[in-house]
Kinemage of the C-alpha trace (Angstrom):
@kinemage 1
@onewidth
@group {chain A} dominant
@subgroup {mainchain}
@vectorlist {calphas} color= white
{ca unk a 1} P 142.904 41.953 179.785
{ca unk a 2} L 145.266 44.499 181.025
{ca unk a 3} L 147.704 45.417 177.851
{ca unk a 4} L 146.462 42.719 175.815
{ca unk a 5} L 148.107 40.068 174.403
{ca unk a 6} L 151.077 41.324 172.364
{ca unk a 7} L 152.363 37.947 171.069
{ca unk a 8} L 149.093 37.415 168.861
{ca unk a 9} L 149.904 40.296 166.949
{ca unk a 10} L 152.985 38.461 164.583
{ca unk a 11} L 149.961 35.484 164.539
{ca unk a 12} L 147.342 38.189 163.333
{ca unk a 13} L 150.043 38.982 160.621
{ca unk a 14} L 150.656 35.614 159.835
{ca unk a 15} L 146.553 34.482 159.088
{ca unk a 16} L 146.093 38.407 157.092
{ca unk a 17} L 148.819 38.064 154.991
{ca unk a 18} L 148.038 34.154 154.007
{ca unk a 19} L 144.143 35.538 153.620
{ca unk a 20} L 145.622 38.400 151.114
{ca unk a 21} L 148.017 36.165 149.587
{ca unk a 22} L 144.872 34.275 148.660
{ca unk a 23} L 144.169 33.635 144.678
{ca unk a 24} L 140.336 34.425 144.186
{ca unk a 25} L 139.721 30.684 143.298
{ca unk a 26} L 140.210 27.325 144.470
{ca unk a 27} L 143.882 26.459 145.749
{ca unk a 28} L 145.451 24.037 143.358
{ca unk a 29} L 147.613 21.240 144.677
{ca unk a 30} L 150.937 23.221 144.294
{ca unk a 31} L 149.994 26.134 145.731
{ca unk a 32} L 148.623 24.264 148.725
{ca unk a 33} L 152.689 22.780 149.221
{ca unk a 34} L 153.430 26.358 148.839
{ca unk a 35} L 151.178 27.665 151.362
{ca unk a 36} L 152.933 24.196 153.489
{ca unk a 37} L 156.534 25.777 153.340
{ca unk a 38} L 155.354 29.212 153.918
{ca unk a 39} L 156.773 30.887 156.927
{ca unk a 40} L 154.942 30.728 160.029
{ca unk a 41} L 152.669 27.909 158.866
{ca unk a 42} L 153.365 24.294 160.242
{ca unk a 43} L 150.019 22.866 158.084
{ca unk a 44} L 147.793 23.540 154.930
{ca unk a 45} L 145.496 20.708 154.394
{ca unk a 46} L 142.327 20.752 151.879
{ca unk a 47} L 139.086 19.880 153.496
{ca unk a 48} L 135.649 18.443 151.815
{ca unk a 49} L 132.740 20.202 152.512
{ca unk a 50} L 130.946 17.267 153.197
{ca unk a 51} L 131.562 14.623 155.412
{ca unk a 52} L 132.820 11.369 153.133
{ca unk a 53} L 133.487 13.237 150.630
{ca unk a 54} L 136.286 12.682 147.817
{ca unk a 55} L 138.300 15.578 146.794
{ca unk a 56} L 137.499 17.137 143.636
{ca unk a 57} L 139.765 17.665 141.079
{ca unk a 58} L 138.610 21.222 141.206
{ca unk a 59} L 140.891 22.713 143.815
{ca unk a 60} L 140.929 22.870 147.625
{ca unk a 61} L 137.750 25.424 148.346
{ca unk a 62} L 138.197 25.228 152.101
{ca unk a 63} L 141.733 24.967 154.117
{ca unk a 64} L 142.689 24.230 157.341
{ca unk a 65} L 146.058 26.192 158.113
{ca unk a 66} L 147.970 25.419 161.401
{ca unk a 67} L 150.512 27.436 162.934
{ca unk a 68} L 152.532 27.278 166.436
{ca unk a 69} L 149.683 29.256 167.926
{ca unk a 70} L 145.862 28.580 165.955
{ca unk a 71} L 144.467 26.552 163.754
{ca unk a 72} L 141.884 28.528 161.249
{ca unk a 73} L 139.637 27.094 159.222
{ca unk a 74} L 139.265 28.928 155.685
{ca unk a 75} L 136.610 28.798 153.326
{ca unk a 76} L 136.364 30.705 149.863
{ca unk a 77} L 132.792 31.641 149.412
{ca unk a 78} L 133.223 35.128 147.320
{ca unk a 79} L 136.565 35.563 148.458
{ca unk a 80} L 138.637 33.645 151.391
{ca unk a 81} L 136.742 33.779 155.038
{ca unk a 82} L 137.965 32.276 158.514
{ca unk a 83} L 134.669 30.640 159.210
{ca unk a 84} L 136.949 29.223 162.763
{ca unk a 85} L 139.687 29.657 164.461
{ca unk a 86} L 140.882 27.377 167.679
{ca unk a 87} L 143.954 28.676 170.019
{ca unk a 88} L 146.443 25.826 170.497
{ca unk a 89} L 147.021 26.961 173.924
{ca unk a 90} L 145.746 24.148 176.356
{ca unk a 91} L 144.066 22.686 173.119
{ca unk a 92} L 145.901 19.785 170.997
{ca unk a 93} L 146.259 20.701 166.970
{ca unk a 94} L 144.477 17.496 166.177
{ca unk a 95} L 141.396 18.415 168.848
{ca unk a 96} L 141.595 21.917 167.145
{ca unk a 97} L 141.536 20.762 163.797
{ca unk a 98} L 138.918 18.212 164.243
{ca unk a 99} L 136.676 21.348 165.786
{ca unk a 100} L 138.213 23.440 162.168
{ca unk a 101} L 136.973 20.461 159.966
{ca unk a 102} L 133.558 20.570 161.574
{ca unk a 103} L 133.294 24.053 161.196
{ca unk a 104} L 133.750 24.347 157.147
{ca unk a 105} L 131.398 21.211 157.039
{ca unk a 106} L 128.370 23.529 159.401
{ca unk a 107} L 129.702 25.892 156.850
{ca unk a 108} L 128.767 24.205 153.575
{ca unk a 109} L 125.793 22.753 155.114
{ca unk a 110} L 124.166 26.150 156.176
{ca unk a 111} L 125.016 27.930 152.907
{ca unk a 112} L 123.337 24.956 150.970
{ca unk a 113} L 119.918 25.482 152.566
């Protein structure tokens, strides 16, 4: 498109900056609340690799992160990777997130086998 879209630039900003504030480990359960009241995000949520699964008591290895524009699905896998990311516009967050989820699940399952 003609010019581009300028107002995805702050949003590019946003998703780098969470990627870089990254530790290069699993996200513990305070620094998932952090990541929550960070600006620009409305939602950090943990997600199982597998479908069913219980959390582990290891830290949150893949995140969903929602903010007034995407949802991105993050996995750490030798560092922190978007592995998805869904534009909110026309798109409901919980149709985006459900497409997120499934996305760190084909995720796990691929790198398994």
């Amino acid at each position: 498109p003609a010019g581009g879209n300028v107002n995805s630039r702050p949003a590019l900003r946003t998703a780098m900056s969470i990627l870089d504030s990254l530790p290069d480990r699993p996200l513990t359960d305070g620094e998932l609340s952090k990541l929550n009241r960070a600006e620009g995000v409305e939602l950090a949520v943990a997600v199982d690799g597998e479908e069913g699964d219980a959390p582990s008591g290891s830290g949150a290895e893949s995140v969903l992160l929602a903010t007034d524009r995407w949802v991105k699905a993050l996995v750490r896998d030798g560092g922190w990777h978007v592995v998805e990311t869904v534009d909110l516009e026309g798109t409901e967050r919980y149709d985006a997130m459900r497409v997120c989820e499934d996305a760190v699940r084909t995720y796990h399952r691929e790198s398994e086998s």
